[in-house]
N, C-alpha and C positions, 0 to 999 in steps of 0.2 A: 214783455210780449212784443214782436214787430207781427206787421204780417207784408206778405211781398205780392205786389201785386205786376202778375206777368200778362202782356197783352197779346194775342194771337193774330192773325191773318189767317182765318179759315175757307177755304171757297164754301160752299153753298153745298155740293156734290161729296166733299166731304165731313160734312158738320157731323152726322150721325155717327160713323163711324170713330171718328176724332172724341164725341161724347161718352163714347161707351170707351174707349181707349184711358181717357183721362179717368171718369171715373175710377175704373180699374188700379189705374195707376196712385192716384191721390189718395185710396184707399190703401193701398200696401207700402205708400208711401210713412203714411198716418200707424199703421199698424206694424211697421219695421224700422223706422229710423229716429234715432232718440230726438226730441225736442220737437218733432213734427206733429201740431196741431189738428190736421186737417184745412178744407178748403173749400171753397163754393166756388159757380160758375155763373159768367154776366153774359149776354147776350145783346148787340145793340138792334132795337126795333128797328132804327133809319136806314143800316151797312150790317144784313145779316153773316158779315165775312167777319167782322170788328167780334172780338169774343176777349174777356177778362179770366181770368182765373187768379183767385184771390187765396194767400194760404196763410194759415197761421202760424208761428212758431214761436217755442219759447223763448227764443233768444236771438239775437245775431250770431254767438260762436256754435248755435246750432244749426241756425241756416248755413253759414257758411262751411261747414264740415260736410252739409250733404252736399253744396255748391259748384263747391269743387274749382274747377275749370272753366263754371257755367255751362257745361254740358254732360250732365249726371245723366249715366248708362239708364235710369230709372224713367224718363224722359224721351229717350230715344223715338218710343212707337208716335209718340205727339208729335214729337221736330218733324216725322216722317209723314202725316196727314197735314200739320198745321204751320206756318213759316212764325216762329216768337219773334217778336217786332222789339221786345224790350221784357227787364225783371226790374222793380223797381222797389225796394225795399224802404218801409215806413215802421216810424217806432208807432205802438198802439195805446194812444192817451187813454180813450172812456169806450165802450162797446155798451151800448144799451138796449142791444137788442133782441129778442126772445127769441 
């Protein structure tokens, strides 16, 4: 399992819009593309723009077949609300959490 964690820049004016976008997205992502896990969203309380989206996958040669170019058409509506600062992919030692 890796999971990749991507860091946004969201203004403030569009968080909502951007949350309902990803949501959307992460879901049909998770429910369409083999090896895709699903994923959660961070939010920093100090820099309400600072926003995480963490995803899971089974594998590296599944991340990277949706990957691509690093700019997967699935993606699009988010690049378009939110500026991605960075994708940063981690292999997944222990998860213990409920």
């Amino acid at each position: 399992m890796i999971r990749v964690v991507y860091r946004w820049k969201v203004q403030d004016a569009q968080f909502a819009e951007f949350q309902k976008v990803w949501s959307r997205t992460t879901n049909t992502i998770h429910e369409t593309v083999p090896g895709a896990l699903g994923s959660f969203m961070l939010r920093s309380p100090d820099d309400q723009t600072d926003v995480m989206t963490v995803a899971k996958w089974e594998s590296m040669a599944h991340w990277k077949a949706f990957w691509g170019a690093a700019n997967p058409q699935q993606m699009a509506d988010m690049r378009a609300l939110g500026e991605r600062i960075s994708a940063t992919v981690y292999d997944e030692i222990d998860d213990f959490t409920r």
